[in-house]
Each structure stands twice: as structure tokens, then as C-alpha cells.
N, C-alpha and C positions, 0 to 999 in steps of 0.2 A: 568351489562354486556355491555350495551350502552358506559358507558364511556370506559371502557378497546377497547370494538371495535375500538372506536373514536380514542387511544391512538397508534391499531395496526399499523389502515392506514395511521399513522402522513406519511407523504413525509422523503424515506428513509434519504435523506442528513440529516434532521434535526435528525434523530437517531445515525448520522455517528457523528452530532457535539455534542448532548449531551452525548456518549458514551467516544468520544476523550477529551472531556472538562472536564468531572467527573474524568477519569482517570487522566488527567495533574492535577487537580484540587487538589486530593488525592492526589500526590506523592508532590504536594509544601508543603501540608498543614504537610507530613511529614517531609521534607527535607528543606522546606524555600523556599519563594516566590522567591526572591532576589538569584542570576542571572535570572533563568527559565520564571520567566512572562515578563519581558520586551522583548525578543528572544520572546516568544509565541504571544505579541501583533505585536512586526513587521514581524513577520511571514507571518500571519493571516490579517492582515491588509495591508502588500505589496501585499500580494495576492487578499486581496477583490477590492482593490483599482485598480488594475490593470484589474481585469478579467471586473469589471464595467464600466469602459472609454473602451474596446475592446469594448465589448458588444455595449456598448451605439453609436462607429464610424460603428459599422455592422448594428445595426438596427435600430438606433437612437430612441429606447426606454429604460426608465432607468427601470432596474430590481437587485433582490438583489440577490448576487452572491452565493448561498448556495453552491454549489461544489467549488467552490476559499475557502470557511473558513473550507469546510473538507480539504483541498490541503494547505492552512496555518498552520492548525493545527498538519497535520500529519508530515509538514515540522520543525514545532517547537516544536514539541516533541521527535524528532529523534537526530537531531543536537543537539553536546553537549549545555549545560544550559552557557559555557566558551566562546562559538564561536566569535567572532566577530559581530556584530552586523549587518556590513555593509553585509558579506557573506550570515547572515540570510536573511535579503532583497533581496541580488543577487538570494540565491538560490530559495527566493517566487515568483520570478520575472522570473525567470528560467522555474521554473513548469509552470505557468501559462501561457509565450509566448509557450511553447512547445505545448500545447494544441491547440492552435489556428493557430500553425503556421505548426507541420509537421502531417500532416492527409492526410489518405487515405479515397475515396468515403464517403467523410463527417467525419467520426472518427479520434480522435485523438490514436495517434496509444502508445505514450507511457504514462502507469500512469503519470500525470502530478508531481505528490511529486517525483517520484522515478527519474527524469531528471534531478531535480532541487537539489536533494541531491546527485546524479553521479556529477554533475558538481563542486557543495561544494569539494564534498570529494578526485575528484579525480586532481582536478586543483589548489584546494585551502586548501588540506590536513587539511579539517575537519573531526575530526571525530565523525563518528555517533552512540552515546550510546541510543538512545532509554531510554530514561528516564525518562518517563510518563509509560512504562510498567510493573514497577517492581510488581502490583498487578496479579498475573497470572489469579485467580480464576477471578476476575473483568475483566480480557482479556477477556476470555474463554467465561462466560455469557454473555458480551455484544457482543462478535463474534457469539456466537450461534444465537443471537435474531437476528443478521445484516447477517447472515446466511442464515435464515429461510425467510426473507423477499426478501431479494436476488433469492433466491431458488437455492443456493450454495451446500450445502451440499456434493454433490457427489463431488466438486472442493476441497472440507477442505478434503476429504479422497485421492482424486487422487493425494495431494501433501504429504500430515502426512503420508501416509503408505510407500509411495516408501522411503521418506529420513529418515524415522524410520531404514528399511530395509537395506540400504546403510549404516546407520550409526553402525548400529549393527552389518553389516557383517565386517566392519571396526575395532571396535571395538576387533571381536575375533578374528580376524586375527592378530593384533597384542599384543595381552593378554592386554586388555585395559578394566575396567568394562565399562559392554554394555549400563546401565541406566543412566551415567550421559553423554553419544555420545548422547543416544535417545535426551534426554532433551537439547541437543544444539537445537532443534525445535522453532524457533523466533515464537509465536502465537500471539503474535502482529501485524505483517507482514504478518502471514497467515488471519488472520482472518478478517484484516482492509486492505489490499492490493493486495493481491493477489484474491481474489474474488473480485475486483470492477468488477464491469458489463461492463463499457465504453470501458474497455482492454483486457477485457476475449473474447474469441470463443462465438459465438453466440449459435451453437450446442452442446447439451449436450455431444454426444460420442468425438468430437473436443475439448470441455474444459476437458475431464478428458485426453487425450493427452496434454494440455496444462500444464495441474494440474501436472503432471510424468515429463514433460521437466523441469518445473520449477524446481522440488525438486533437480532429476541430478544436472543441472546446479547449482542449491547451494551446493551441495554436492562437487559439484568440483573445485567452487572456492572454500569453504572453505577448499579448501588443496594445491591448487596451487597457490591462492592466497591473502594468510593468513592478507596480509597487508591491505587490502580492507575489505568491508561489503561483504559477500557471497549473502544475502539475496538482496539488491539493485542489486549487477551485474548479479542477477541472472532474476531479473525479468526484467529489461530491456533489456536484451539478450530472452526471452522470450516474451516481448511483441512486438520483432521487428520479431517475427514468428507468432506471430496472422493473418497478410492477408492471407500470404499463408495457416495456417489451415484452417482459413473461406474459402478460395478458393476449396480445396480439399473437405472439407465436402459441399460443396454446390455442386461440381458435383459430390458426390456421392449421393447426395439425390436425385438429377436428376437420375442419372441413374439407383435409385431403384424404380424409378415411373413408 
């Protein structure tokens, strides 16, 4: 029992890189190393290299960048395994200044991957297959467990239910089967990015507002704007309404005192 404790409390980053790592790890070992790991090392490594020289001109103490190699990893598993190399770098490079450069009252206000691959994709028309997720069930358990330690849960439902719901109604409206609209649901994206802590509402009933915006907003670019990732525009359009949700749930908790 000792040891599984010891295992709960590991430091969640380091759950976020062995969940993201296993996952890439399985899909080379199906598909070949060869493009996907080189793209995943300069990912991962423009990103650690970078957040470490910030860090080290802000506090001038050296530390090892655990949230830069989850923000590499999730960078290099999205972008095609084809991209460009140099893009991959720009886009780790992207993420990581974003974080340190646009923040509100200390936070950085957008997921640092999701900046870094809006600017890939939408400037330098990469696009982004998500290609480290093709194991769903392997999604799913490793999002529950990054879930549970999160204490997300009610955020995996405020977004799965509404765009289940939307897609469904979608679906029979235009005599479409309703189970394969449900299953356009990215659970990679929910369960590895949309529940990060740093970008989510602080307030429980504020994040499941958050969790309903997001799914909309995917739901609607995926129809108006089919040429993009729905899931990326959707949550960077989404995390640039987080102050103002923390704002309004902070005076309303005021004003229920």
C-alpha cells in the first residue's frame, strides 16, 4: 500500500509526461519511430531549453522545467510526424514564450501548447493530426487517473455532455447516424488540455461554465470552420475568457458571504 501511495502523490507534471510519453511511445512502436521522434525530441527540447534560460534570467536559479516537457510533448504529438522541423521548434518556442509573456495577476492566461500550435497551423498551415492518440482506451485511463488528481471530473462532464448533446442534435436534424457525430469527441484534448489547472477557472461552478463554453465553441468551429482544428480554436477562444469568469465568480462569492 506504501508503495502505490508513494506512486499517487508523484508531482502531477511527471504523470502528465509519463502518460504523454507511453502514449507517443505505443503509436511509434506501431507505426515507426522514424519521422515522429525526431519532431517529439525538438519539441520537447525547444521547449525545455527555453522555459530553463526564462526561468534561470527571472530567478537566476537553475530548475528542471517539468511543465515545458508536458508543453513539448503535447506539442509533438499533435503536429503532423511530416511538419517541418524548424515549425516544430517555432511552435515549442511559441508555447513557452506565451506563457511567460501574456499573463494576467501572475497566470498565464493561455494553455501554452494550444498558442504554440494556433500559430503552427494557422500561419504556417500545419496541420495538426494528433498522432500519439490513436489508443482511445490508453486516452481514457490515463485521463481519468490525470482527472482524479486534478479533481477535474466535473470539467470532463461540463464539456463531454454539452458537445455529445450538440452533436447529436446535429446529427438528427439532418438524418446523419447520431454515434459516429458523438465520437468526433477529441478525448485527448479533453482529458490532457482542457482540464489543465493553470488555464482553467479557479471556481468549481465557474469551471463547469467554462467546460459548456469550450464544447460550443468546438462545436462551432467545427462547422464553420472546417479547415482548422475546432478543438485548438476552441480552447484558446475559451481561455481568453477565463479572467473575466474568475472575476464574476469571485464577486459572487463575495457577495454570498
Amino acid at each position: 500500500m506504501t508503495f502505490f501511495r508513494v506512486i499517487w502523490k508523484l508531482n502531477l507534471k511527471l504523470y502528465m509526461i509519463i502518460f504523454l510519453s507511453l502514449l507517443a511511445l505505443g503509436k511509434m512502436i506501431q507505426s515507426g519511430f522514424l519521422p515522429a521522434l525526431p519532431h517529439l525530441l525538438v519539441a520537447v527540447g525547444v521547449s525545455a531549453l527555453l522555459d530553463a534560460v526564462i526561468h534561470y534570467r527571472k530567478k537566476r536559479k537553475l530548475s528542471f522545467p517539468l511543465s515545458a516537457v508536458v508543453t513539448g510533448l503535447l506539442v509533438g504529438s499533435i503536429l503532423t510526424p511530416d511538419e517541418r522541423l524548424w515549425v516544430v521548434a517555432l511552435a515549442a518556442a511559441v508555447a513557452i514564450s506565451s506563457k511567460h509573456i501574456i499573463r494576467i495577476k501572475g497566470r498565464h492566461i493561455f494553455n501554452p501548447a494550444v498558442s504554440g500550435l494556433l500559430v503552427a497551423s494557422l500561419f504556417f498551415s500545419a496541420p495538426l493530426v494528433w498522432w500519439s492518440s490513436g489508443n482511445t482506451w490508453a486516452v481514457l485511463i490515463f485521463g481519468l487517473i490525470i482527472a482524479a488528481r486534478f479533481k477535474r471530473f466535473h470539467l470532463l462532464l461540463a464539456y463531454a455532455i454539452p458537445f455529445a448533446l450538440l452533436m447529436s442534435w446535429y446529427a438528427l436534424k439532418n438524418n446523419y447516424p447520431v454515434w459516429p457525430h458523438i465520437m468526433f469527441l477529441n478525448f485527448y484534448f479533453l482529458v490532457f488540455m482542457v482540464v489543465e489547472p493553470k488555464t482553467s477557472p479557479l471556481r468549481i461552478k465557474v469551471r463547469t461554465i467554462y467546460g459548456v463554453i469550450t464544447a460550443g465553441l468546438t462545436f462551432l468551429f467545427f462547422h464553420i470552420l472546417p479547415e482548422y482544428d475546432a478543438s485548438i480554436l476552441s480552447l484558446a477562444a475559451a481561455n481568453l475568457a477565463v479572467p473575466t469568469l474568475n472575476y464574476r465568480g469571485k464577486r459572487r462569492a463575495i457577495r454570498q458571504q
